[in-house]
C-alpha positions as MATLAB code, in Angstrom:
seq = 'XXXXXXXXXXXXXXXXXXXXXXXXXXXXXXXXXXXXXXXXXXXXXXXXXXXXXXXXXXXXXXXXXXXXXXXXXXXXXXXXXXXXXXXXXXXXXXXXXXXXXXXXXXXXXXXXXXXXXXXX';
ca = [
       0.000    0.000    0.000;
       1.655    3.648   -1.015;
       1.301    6.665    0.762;
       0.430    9.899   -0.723;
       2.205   12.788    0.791;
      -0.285   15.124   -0.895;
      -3.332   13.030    0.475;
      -1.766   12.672    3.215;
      -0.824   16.448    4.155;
      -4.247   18.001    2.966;
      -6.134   15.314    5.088;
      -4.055   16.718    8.111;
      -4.797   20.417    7.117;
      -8.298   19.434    7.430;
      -8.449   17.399   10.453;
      -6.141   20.472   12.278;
      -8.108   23.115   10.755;
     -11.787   20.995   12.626;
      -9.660   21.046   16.063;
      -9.006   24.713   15.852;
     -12.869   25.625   14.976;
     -13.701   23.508   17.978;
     -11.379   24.708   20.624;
     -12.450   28.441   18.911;
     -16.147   27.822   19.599;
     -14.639   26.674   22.877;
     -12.979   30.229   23.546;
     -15.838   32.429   22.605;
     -17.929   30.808   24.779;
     -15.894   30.685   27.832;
     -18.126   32.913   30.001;
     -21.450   31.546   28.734;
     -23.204   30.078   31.697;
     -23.720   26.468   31.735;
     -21.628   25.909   28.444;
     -20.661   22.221   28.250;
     -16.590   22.197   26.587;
     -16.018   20.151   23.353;
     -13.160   17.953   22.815;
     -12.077   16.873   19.261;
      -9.857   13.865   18.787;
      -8.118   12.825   15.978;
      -8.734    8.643   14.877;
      -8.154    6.822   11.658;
     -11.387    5.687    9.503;
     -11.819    2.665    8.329;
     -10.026    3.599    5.337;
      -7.005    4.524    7.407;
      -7.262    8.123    6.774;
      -7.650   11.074    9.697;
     -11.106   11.810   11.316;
     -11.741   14.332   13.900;
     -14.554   13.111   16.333;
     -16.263   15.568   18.563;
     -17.255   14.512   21.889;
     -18.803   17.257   24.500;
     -16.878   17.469   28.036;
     -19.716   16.720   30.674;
     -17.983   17.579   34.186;
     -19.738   20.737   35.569;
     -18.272   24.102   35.471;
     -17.641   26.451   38.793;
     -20.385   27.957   40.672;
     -20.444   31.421   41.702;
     -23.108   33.155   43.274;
     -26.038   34.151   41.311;
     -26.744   38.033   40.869;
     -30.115   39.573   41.984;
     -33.247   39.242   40.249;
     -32.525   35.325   38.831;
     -35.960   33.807   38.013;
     -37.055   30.809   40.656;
     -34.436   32.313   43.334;
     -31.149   30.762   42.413;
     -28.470   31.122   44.625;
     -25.524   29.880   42.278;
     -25.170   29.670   38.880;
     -22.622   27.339   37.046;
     -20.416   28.979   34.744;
     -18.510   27.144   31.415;
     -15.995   24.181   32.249;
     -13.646   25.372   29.652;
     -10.177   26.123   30.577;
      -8.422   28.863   28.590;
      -5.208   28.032   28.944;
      -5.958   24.365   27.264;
      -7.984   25.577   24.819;
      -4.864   28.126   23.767;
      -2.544   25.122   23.978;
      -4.735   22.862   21.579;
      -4.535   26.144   19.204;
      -1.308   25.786   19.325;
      -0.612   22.411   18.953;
      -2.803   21.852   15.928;
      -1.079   24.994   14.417;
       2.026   23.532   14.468;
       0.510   20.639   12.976;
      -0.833   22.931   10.443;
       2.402   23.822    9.882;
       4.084   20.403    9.490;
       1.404   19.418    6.839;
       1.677   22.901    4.550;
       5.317   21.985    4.672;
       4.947   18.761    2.891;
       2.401   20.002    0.103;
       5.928   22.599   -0.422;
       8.099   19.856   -0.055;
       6.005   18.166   -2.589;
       5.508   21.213   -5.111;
       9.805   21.617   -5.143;
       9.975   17.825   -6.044;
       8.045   17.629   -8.380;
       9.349   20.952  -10.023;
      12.533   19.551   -9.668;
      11.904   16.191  -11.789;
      10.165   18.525  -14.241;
      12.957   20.546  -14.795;
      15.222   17.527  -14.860;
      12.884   15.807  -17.942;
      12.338   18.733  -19.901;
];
């Protein structure tokens, strides 16, 4: 079985590209009360080729104490479960990854200009 690079590196772009949407939607909803976190994870179809599965984080976010005039008399409130500072980190991570996988589409590109301009 060969690999394509080019498969390969666009499949990542994708994949990394679906992490950073989710751990975006993540961020901009970091003070929305009761917001339940997402988590994507990268895992090979059955074809063997990258899949991002999203899966929602169900431990419960802080409580803080609930300002005035809350309907039914609420005390507390629970606030988002999403950590910043993870959520930057993922960023981060699937950047790099990004990164890695824009680097072999160039890698790619020069190789094949190369044989090109080795036939002709």
């Amino acid at each position: 079985m060969a690999v394509d690079p080019l498969h390969s590196a666009i499949a990542g772009i994708v994949v990394h590209a679906e992490k950073v949407a989710v751990a975006a939607h993540n961020i901009a909803n970091v003070n929305t009360e009761g917001f339940k976190k997402s988590r994507a994870v990268i895992e090979s179809d059955a074809a063997g080729q990258p899949d991002v599965k999203v899966t929602q984080s169900e431990p419960p976010g802080p409580m803080i104490p609930a300002p005035e005039g809350l309907p039914g008399g609420a005390e507390f409130v629970e606030m988002s479960n999403v950590n910043l500072a993870e959520e930057i980190v993922q960023i981060q991570i699937a950047k790099y990854a990004y990164s890695a996988s824009v680097s072999i589409i160039s890698a790619q590109d020069q190789m094949i200009g190369t044989i090109l301009d080795i036939i002709v």
